[in-house]
ZASETOR-976105 format. One record per residue: residue in three letters; x, y, z of N, C-alpha, C in turn. Coordinates in pm, whole numbers, padded with zeros to 5 digits, always signed. Atoms other than C-alpha are relative to their C-alpha. Layout:
<pts>
ALAXYZXYZXYZ...
</pts>
This chain:
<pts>
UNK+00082-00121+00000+00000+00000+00000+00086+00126+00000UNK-00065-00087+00004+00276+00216+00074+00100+00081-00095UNK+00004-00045+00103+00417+00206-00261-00072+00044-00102UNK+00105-00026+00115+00078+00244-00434-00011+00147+00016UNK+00098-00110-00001+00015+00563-00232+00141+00084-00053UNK-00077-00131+00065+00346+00748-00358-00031-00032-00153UNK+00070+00024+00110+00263+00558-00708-00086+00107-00062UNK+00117-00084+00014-00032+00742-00715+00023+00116+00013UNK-00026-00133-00020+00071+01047-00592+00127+00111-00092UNK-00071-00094+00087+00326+01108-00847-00119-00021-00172UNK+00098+00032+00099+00053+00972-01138-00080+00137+00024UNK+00075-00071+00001-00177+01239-00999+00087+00144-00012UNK-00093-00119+00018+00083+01536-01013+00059+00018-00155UNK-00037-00040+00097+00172+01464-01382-00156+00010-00027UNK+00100-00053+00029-00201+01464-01443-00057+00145+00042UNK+00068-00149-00062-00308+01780-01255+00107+00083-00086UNK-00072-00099+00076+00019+01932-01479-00067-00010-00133UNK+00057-00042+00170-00161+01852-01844-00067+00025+00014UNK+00152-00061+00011-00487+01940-01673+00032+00179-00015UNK+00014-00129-00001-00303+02280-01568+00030+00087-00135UNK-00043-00006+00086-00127+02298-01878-00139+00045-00149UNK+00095+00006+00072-00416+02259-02084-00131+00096-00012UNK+00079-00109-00057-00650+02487-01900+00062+00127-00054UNK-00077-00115+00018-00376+02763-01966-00050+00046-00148UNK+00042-00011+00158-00420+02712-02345-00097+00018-00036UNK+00142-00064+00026-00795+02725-02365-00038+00185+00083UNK+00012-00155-00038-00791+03033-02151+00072+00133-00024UNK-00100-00149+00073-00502+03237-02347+00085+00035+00137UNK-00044-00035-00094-00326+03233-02024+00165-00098+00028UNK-00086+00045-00047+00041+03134-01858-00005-00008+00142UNK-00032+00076-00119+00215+03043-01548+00151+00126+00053UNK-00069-00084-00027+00412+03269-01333+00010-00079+00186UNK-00049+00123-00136+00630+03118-00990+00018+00121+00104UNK+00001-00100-00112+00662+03337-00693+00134-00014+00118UNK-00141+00053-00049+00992+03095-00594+00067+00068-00041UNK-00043-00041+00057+01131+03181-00893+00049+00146-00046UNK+00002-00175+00022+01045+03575-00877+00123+00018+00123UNK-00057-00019-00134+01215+03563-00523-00111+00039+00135UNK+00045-00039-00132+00930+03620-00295-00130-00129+00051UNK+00061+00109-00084+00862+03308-00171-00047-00012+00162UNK-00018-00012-00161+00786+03233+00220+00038-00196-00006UNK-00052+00147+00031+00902+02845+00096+00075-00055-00091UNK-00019+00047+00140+01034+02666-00177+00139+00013-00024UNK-00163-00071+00048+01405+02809-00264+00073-00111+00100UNK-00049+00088-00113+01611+02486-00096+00171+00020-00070UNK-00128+00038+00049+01985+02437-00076+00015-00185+00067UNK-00030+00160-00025+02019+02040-00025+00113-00047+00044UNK-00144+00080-00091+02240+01811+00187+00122-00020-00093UNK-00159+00052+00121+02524+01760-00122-00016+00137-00085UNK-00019-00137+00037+02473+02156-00169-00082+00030-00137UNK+00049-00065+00128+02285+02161-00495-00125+00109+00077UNK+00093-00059-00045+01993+02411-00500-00142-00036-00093UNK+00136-00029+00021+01641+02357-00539-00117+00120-00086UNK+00102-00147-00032+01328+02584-00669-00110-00057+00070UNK+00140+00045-00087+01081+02321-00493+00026-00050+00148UNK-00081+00044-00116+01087+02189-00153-00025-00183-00012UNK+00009+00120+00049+00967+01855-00325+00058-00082-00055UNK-00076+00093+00129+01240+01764-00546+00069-00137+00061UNK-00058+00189-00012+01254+01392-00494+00075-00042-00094UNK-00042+00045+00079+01380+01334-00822+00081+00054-00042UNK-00108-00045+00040+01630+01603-00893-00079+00099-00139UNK+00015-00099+00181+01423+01794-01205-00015+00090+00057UNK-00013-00125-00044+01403+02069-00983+00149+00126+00025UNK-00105-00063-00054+01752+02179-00945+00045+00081-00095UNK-00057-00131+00089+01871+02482-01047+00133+00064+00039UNK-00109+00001-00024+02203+02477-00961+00106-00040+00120UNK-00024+00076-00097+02469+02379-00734+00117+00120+00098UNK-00068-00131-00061+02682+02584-00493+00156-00039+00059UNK-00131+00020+00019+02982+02372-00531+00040+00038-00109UNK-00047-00035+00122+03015+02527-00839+00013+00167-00060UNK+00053-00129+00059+02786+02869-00846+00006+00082+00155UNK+00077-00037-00157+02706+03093-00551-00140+00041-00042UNK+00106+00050-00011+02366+03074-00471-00094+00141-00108UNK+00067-00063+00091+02284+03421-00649+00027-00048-00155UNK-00006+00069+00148+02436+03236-00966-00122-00086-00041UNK+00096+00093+00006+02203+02978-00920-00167+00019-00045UNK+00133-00046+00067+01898+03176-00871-00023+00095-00130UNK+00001-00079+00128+01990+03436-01193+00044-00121-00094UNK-00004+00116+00053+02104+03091-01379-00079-00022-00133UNK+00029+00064+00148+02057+02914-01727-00138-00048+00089UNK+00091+00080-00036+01814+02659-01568-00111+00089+00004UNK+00147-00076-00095+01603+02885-01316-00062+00106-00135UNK+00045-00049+00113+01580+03135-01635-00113-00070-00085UNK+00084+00116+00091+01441+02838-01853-00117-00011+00074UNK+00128-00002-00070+01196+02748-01589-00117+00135-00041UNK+00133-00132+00002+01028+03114-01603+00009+00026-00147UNK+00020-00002+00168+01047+03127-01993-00099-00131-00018UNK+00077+00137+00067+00882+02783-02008-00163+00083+00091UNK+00168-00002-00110+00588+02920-01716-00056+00105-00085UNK+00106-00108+00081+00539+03249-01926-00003-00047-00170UNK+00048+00062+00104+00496+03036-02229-00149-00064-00003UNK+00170+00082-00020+00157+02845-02073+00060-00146+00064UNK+00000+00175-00012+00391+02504-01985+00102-00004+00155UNK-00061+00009-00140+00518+02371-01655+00065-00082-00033UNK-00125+00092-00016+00858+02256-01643+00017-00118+00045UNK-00012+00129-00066+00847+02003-01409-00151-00046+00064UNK+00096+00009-00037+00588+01800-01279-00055+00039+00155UNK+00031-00066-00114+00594+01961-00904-00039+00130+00007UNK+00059-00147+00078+00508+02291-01086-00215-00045+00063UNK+00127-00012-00056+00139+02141-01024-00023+00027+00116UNK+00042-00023-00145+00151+02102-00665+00057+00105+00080UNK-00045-00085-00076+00327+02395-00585-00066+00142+00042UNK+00097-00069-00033+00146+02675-00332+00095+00151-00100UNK-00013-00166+00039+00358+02956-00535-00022+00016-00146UNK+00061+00056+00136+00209+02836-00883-00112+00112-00012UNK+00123-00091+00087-00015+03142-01058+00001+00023-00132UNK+00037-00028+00119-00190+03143-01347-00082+00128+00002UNK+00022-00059+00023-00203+03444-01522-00019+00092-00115UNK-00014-00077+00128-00271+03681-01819+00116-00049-00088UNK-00149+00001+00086+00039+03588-02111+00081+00111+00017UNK-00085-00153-00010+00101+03938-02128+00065+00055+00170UNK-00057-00034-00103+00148+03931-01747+00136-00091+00022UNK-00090+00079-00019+00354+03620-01740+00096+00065-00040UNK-00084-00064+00095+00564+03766-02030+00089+00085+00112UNK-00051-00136-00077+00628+04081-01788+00069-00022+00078UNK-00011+00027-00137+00663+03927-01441+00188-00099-00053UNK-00087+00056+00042+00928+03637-01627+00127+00097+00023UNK-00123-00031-00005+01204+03916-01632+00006+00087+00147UNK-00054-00081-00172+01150+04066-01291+00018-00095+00117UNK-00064+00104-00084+01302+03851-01047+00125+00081+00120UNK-00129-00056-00074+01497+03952-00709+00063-00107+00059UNK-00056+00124-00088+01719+03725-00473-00068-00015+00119UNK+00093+00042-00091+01531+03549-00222+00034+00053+00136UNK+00017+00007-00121+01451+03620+00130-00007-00110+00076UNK-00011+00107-00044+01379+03324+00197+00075-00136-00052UNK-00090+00130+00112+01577+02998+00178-00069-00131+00108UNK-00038+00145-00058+01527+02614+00296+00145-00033+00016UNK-00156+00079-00009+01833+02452+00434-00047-00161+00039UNK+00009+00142-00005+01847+02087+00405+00176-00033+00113UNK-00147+00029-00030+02142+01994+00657+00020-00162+00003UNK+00020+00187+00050+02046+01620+00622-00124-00051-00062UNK+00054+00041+00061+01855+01424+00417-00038-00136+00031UNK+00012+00136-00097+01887+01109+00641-00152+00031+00106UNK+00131-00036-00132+01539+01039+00840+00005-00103+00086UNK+00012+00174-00086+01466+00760+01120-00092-00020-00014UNK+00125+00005+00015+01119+00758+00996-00006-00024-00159UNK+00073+00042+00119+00966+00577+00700-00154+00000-00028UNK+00145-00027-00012+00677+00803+00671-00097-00055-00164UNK+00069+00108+00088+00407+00606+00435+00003+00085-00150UNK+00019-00024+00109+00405+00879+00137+00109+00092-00068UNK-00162-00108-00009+00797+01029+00169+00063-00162-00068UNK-00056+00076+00085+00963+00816-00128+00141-00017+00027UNK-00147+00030-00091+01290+00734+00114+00095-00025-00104UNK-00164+00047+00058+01529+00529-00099-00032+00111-00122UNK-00008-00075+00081+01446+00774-00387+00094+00134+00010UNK-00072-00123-00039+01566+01074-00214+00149-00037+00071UNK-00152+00047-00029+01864+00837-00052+00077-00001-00095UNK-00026+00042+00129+01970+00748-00405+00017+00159-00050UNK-00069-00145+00018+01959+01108-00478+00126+00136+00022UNK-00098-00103-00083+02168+01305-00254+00146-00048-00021UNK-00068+00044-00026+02485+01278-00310+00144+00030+00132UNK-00038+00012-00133+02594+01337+00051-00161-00002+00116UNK+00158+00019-00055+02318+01297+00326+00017+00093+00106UNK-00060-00073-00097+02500+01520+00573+00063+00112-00056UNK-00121-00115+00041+02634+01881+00527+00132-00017+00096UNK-00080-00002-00083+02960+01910+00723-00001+00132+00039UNK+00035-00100-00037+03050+02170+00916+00073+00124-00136UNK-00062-00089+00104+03261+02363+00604-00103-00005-00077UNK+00065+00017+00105+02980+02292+00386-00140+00124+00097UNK+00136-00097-00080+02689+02482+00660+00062+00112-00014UNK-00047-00150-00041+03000+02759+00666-00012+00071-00124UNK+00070-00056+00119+02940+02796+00304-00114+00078-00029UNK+00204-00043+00023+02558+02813+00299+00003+00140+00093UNK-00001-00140-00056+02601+03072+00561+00044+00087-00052UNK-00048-00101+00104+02791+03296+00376-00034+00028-00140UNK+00108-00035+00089+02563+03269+00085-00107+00042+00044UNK+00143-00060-00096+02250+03356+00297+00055+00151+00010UNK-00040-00126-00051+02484+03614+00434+00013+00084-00151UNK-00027-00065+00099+02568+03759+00069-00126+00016-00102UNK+00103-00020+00081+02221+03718-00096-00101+00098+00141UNK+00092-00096-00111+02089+03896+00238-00151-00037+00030UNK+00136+00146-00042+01819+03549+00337-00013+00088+00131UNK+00015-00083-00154+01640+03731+00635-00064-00152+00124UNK+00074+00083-00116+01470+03390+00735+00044-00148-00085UNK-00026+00123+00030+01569+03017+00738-00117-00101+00067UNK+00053+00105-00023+01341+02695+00736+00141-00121-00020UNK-00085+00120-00057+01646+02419+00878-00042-00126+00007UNK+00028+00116+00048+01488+02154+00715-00040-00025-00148UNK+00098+00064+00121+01348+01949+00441-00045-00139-00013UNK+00078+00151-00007+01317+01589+00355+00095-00112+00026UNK-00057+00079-00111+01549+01480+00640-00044+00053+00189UNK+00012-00042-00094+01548+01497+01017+00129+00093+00057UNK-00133-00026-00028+01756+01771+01120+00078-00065+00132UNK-00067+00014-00132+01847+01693+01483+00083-00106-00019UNK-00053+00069+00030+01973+01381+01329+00159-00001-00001UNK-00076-00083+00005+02240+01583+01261+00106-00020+00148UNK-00029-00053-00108+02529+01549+01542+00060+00130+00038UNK-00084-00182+00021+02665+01898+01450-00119+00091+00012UNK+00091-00110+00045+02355+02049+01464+00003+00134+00088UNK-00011-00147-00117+02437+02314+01741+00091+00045-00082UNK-00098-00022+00107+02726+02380+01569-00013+00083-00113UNK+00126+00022+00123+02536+02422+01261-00002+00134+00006UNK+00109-00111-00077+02325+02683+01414+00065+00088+00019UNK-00132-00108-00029+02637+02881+01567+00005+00074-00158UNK-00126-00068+00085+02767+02934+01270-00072+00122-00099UNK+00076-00075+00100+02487+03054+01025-00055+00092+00187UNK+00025-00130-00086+02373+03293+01336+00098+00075+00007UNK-00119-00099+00001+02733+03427+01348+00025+00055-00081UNK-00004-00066+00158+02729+03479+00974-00115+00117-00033UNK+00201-00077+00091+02342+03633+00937-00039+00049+00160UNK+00046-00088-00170+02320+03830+01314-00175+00043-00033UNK+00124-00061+00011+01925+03868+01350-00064-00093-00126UNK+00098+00102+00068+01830+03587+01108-00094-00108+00081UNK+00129+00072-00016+01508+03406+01161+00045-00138-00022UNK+00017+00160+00013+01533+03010+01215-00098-00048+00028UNK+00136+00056-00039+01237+02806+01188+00067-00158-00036UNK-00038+00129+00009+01269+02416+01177-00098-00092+00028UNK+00139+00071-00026+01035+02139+01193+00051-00172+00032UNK-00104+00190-00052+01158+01729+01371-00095-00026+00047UNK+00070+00101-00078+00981+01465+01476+00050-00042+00173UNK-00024-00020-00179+01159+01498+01843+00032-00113+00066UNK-00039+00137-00068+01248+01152+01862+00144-00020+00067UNK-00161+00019-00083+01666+01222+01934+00017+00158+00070UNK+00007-00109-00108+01601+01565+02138-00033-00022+00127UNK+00013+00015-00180+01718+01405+02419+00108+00005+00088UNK-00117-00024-00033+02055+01530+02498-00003+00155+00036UNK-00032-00155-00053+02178+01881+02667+00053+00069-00135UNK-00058-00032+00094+02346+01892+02342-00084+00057-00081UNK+00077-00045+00125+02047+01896+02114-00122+00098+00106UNK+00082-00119-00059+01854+02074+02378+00029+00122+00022UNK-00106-00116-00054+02120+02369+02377-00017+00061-00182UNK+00010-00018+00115+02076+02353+01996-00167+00081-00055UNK+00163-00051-00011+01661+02381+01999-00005+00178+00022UNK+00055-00143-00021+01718+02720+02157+00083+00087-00068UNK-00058-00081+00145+01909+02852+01864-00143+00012-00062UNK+00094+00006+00146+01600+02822+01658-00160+00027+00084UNK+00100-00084-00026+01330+03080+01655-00185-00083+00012UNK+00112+00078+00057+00989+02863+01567+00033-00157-00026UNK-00079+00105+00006+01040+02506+01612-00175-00114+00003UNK+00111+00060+00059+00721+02239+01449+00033-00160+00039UNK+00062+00132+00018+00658+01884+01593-00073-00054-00034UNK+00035+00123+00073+00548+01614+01388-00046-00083+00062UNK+00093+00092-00043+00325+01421+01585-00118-00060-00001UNK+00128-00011+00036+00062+01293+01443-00143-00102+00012UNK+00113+00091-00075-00212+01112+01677+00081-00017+00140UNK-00023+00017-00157-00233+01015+02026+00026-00094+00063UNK-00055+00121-00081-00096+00699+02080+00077-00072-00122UNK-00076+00067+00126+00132+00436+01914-00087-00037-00115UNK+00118+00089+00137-00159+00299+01701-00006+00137-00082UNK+00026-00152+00063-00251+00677+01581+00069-00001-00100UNK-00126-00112+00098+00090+00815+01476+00080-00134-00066UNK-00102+00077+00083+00242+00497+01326-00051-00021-00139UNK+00030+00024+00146-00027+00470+01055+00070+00083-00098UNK-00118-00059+00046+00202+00713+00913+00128+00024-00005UNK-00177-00004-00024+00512+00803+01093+00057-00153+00012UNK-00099+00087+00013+00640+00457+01042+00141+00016+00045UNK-00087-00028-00106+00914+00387+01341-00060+00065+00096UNK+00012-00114-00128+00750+00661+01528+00005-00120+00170UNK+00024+00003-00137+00773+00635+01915-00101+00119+00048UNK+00083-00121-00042+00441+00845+02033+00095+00015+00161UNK-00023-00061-00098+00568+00819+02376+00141+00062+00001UNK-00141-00065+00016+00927+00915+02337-00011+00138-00092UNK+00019-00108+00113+00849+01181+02050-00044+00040+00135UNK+00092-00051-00060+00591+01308+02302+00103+00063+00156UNK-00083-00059-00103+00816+01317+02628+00109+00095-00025UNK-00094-00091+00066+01088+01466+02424-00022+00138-00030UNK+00087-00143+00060+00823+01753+02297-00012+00053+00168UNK+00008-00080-00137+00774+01829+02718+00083+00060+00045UNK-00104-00039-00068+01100+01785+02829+00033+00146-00060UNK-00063-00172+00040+01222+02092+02576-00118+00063+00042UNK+00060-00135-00101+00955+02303+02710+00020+00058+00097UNK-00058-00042-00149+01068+02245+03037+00129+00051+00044UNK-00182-00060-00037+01432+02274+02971-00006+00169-00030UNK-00002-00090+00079+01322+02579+02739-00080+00149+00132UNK+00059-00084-00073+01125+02746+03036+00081+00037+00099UNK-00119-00005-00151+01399+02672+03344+00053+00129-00026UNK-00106-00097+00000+01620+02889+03166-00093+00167-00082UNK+00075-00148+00062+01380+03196+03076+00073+00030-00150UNK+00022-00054+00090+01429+03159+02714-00136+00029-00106UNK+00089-00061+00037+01220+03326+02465-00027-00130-00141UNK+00025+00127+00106+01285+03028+02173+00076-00082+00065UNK+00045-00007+00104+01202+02836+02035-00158+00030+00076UNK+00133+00050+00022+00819+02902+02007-00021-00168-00035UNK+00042+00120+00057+00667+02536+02007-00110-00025-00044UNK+00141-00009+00028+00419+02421+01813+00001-00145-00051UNK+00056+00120+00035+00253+02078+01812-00034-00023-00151UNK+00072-00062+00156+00207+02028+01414-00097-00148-00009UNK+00069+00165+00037-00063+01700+01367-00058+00011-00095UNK+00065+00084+00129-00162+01598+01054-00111-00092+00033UNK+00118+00067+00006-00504+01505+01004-00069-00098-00104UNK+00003+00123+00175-00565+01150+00805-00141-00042+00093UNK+00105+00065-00028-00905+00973+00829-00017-00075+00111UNK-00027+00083-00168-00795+00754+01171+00024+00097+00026UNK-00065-00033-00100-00717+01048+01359-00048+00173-00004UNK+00064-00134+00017-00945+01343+01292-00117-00015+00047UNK+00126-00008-00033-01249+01246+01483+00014+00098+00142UNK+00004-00082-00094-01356+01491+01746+00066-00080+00151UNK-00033+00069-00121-01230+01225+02053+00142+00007-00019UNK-00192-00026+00004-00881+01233+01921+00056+00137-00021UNK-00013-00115-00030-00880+01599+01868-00009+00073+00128UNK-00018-00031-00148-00984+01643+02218+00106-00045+00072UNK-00125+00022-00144-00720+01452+02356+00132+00042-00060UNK-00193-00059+00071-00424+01581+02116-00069+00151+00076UNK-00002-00225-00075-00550+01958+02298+00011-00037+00139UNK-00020+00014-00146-00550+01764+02639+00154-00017+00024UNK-00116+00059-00007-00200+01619+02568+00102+00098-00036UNK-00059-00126-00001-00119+01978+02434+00057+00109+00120UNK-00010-00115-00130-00161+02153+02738+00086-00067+00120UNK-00091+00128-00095-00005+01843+02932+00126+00065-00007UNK-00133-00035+00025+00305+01934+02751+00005+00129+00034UNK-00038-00136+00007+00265+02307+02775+00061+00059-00114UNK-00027-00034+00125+00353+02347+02454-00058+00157-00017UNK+00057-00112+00074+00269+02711+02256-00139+00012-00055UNK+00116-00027+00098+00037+02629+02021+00007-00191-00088UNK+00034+00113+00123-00136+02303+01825-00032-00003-00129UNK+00084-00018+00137-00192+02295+01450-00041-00139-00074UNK+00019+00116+00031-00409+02038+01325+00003+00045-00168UNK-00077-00072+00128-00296+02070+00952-00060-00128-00107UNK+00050+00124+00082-00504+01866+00679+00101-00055-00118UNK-00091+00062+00077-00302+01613+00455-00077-00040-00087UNK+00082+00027+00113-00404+01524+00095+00073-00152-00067UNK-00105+00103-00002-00132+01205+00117+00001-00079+00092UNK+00051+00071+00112-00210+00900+00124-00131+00038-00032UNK+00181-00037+00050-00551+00887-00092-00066-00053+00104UNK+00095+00058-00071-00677+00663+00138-00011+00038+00111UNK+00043-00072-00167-00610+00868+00452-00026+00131+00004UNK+00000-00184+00018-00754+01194+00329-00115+00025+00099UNK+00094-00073-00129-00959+01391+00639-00137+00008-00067UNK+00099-00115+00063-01247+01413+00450-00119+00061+00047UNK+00088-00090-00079-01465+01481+00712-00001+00141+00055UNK-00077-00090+00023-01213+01763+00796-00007+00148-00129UNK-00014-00084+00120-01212+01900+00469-00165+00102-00025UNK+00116-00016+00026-01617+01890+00452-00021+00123+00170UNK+00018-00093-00069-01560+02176+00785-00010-00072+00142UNK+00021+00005-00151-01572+01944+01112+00102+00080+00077UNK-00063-00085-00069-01340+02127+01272+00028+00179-00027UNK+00000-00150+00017-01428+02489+01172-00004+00074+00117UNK+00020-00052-00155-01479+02618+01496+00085+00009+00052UNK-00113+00004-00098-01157+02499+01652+00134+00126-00052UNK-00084-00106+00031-00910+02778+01706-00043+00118-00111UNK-00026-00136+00085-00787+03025+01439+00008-00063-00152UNK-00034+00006+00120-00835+02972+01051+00151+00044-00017UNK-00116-00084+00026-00454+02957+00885+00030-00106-00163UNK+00032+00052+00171-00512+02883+00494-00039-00141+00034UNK+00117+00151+00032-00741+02625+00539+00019-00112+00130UNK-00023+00077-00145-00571+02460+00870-00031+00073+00140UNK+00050-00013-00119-00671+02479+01217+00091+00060+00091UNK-00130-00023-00101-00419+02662+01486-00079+00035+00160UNK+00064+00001-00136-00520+02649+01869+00113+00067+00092UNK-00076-00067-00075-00310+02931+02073-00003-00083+00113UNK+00000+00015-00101-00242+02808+02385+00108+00032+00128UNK-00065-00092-00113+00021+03007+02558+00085+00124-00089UNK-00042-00107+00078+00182+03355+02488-00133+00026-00105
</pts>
């Protein structure tokens, strides 16, 4: 099942591209990227073996638009490739097939595409991939694909001192310290952290782990480097969170998510913000398990919960979710649920 549902999920991404594709052409219209312009709030990645990204999806490598053992990163984004990309979008056609599923994807006028195609600045925002290694074989994350890809799975620390000094020279005001590995995995990851804060004074870190090896002074000394910090937990017991997180430990993930609160409170710091992130699949979106992921919220003392709907696998789509049961709860945040609960 677990190969049918990425199967499927790349089948349905080249279809939704000739549907978008196609649509464009009957309506006299193109395709214009918002990665590609530079004013993303996602998307723009530099990857564990340094190449760079324009999606944060690229499993397969057709996304890369250059590499930064070769270019620096403004090469990359002014680049042959990334160029091609926005000549192909203000033509009506999507480059690659993650062009469908991507939230910075607009269709628009030709004559706007045309326009927008040559205005382009250097990003604000970047992804950093510092590993690509996970301990989790989540059911619709195409693992050996992206192993097979990378060709390192680990940045070192000369390779993070790089990236920093590209952030620092394209003038990145905010970092997401992940992608489609676990960072903490990472034993440099404090380290890490040092360095791009020493390079980029007053840059924004956000990061997102499943919390399963944040259980050392080490990686708990690391956590409070990083501004906004997103657990991956998704259900309320081992049965819940394994139909997905495959490996998961709910209770270890879960004690791990307290303890840093508690370590994070002892010492009166201000980060990370935490925020419970749960993914809502068909087992684990009924109102009884939503009540107790907000009981088990407050247990922890956590910040804030976001129950966050998933469209992966087909067969575990919320769709009761989708059809508004949980409209009520918390704060609308594009279409997901967020429940303040401290600060």
């Amino acid at each position: 099942m677990d190969n049918l549902a990425t199967t499927v999920s790349a089948w349905l991404r080249q279809a939704w591209r000739h549907a978008l594709t196609a649509r464009a052409r009957l309506e006299g219209k193109a395709f214009h990227c918002r990665a590609l312009a530079g004013r993303s709030e996602i998307n723009i990645c530099i990857n564990s073996d340094l190449t760079v990204s324009c999606n944060c999806h690229d499993v397969d490598g057709t996304g890369h638009i250059g590499d930064l053992t070769r270019q620096s990163l403004a090469e990359c984004f002014s680049g042959t490739t990334a160029d091609r990309f926005r000549r192909q979008l203000a033509a009506g056609r999507l480059p690659i097939a993650n062009c469908a599923r991507c939230c910075d994807l607009r269709m628009v006028d030709r004559s706007v595409a045309c326009r927008l195609a040559d205005r382009h600045r250097l990003p604000r925002f970047v992804m950093v991939e510092n590993t690509s290694a996970c301990n989790l074989r989540c059911v619709s994350c195409p693992r050996t694909t992206v192993r097979n890809l990378r060709r390192k799975l680990f940045m070192s620390l000369d390779d993070v001192r790089l990236v920093a000094e590209q952030l620092s020279e394209v003038g990145v005001r905010r970092v997401a310290y992940l992608n489609l590995g676990e960072p903490f995995l990472s034993r440099t990851i404090r380290q890490e952290l040092e360095i791009i804060r020493q390079e980029n004074p007053g840059i924004e870190i956000n990061t997102s782990t499943n919390a399963l090896v944040i259980d050392s002074e080490d990686k708990r000394r690391a956590a409070l480097l990083i501004d906004r910090m997103q657990v991956s937990l998704d259900g309320v017991s081992q049965e819940t969170v394994t139909r997905y997180q495959r490996g998961s430990d709910f209770e270890r993930a879960y004690c791990n998510m307290r303890a840093l609160v508690s370590y994070r409170d002892r010492r009166g710091a201000s980060r990370p913000l935490i925020i419970w992130k749960y993914l809502l699949f068909r087992w684990n979106e009924s109102p009884r398990h939503v009540a107790q992921a907000l009981q088990l919220a407050r247990q922890a003392n956590v910040d804030r919960i976001l129950f966050e709907r998933t469209v992966s696998p087909f067969y575990g789509i919320p769709y009761r979710s989708y059809l508004g049961l949980h409209r009520r709860l918390g704060q609308a945040v594009m279409g997901d649920r967020l429940v303040l609960l401290r600060r």
